[in-house]
N, C-alpha and C positions, 0 to 999 in steps of 0.2 A: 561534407556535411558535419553539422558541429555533434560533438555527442554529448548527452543527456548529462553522464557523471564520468567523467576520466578520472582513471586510478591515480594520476598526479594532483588531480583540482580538489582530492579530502585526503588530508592526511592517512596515512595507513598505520593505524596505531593501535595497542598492545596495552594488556593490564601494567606492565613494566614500565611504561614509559608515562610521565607523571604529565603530559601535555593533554593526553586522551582526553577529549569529551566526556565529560559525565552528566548520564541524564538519570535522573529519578523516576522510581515507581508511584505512577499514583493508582489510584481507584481501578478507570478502568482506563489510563492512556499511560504516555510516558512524558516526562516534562524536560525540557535542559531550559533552566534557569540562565544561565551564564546567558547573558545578551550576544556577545560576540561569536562564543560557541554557537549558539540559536541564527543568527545571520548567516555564519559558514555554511551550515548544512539548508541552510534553506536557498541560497543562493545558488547553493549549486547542486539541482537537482527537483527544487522546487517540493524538499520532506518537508511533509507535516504542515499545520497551522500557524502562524506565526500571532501571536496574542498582544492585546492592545499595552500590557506592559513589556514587551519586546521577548518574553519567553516563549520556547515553543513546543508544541505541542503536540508528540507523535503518536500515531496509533500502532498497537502490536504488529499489524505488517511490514510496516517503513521501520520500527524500531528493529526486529529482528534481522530483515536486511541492512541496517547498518552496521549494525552489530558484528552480522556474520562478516560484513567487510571491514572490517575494524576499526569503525569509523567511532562505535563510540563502545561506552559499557555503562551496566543498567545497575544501580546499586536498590537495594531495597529501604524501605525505613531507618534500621539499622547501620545505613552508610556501608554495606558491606556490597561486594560488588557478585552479581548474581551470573553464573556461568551461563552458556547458551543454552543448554539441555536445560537448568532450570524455567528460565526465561520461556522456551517452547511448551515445556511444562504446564505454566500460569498462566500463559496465554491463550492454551488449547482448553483450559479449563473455565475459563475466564470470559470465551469467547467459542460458543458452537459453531463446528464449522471451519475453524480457525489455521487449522494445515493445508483445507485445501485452496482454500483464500489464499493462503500463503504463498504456493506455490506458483498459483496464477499471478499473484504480487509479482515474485519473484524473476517468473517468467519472461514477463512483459518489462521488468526492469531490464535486465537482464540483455534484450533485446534494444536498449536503447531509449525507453518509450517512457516519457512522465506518466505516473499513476497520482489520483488524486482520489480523493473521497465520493463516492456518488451519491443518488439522490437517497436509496432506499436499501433496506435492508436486504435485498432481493440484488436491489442493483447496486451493488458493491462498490465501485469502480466508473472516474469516467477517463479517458484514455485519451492523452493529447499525441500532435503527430512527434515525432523526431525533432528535438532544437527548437521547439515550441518555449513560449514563455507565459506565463498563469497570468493571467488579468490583460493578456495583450492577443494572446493566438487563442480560436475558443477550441474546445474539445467537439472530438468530431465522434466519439465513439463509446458507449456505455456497456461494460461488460458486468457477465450476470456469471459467478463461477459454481462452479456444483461438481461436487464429487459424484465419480460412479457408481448406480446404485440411489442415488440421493433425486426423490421424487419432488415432483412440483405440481402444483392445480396447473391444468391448463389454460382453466378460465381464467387466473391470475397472470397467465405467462401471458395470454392477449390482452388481457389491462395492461400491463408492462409495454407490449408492442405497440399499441396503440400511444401511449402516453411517450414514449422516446421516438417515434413516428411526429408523434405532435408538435415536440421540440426541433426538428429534424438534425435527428443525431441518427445512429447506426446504433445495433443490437447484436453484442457476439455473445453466445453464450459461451465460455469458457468450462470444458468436462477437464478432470482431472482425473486418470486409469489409476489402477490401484497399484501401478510403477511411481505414478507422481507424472506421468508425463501428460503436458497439459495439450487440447487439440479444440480449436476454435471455429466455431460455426457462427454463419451471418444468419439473422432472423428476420424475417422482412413482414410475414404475416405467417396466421394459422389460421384463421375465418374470415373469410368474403360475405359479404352482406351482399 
């Protein structure tokens, strides 16, 4: 079975070593300019956006995972290169919600499994199979992450079900314990007409 990102398919690189990926801070994403930098990481693993002038376009979750794999480093305005604690820092501020996101990101990388942007602010996530390829394998699964503790309308949680029901995709919702450890349940309905 092919895997998603092998440690040999993206360099494993270091503030030291002047090859590293450098991707910039913006607003509220993360940018790598370099066209060919922007191709590597998107090729292999299917991170981020790739934009119509060939730069690409990470969100805090794929940014910190790469990060944490050494794949790239995140400089601010100042061109200075921003440590990981920072970066977690700005992004947990930057973005509510944002550690437990993280960790379901994380997870499900982790695991093997393409993470891609989902529809809604709710539904975070849509989750392709194993060795899947974007634009050619569709996703078969939209995960919804919530911290422990972290309440939801019900009547919104069955608009949600009903609407990824519609699409026929699957619904996990993804809880995250206050270890970080994440545990996924299928949702299939909450009210019968």
């Amino acid at each position: 079975m092919n895997e998603i990102l092998d440690d040999k398919e993206l360099p494993n690189k270091n503030k030291k070593n002047p090859s590293v990926i450098q991707a910039k801070f913006r607003e509220d994403s993360i940018l790598v300019e370099d066209h060919q930098d922007a191709r590597i990481i998107y090729d292999n693993g299917f991170y981020g956006m790739l934009n119509k002038d060939k730069t690409l376009t990470l969100n805090f979750e794929e940014t910190l995972h790469l990060y944490e794999r050494g794949v790239i480093n995140i400089l601010n305005e100042s061109g200075i290169v921003l440590s990981i604690s920072e970066c977690s820092t700005l992004f947990s501020k930057k973005e509510k919600g944002f550690w437990s996101d993280y960790l379901v990101y994380k997870d499900l990388r982790n695991r093997g499994y393409i993470i891609n942007r989902g529809i809604s602010k709710l539904v975070k996530y849509r989750l392709y199979p194993r060795g899947a390829k974007i634009g050619k394998t569709p996703s078969k699964t939209m995960i919804v992450p919530l911290a422990e503790g972290q309440t939801i309308n019900l009547e919104e949680l069955d608009k949600i079900v009903v609407q990824i029901q519609s699409i026929k995709k699957e619904l996990l919702i993804a809880c995250v314990d206050r270890l970080g450890d994440v545990s996924y349940y299928e949702l299939q309905a909450l009210f019968t007409s």
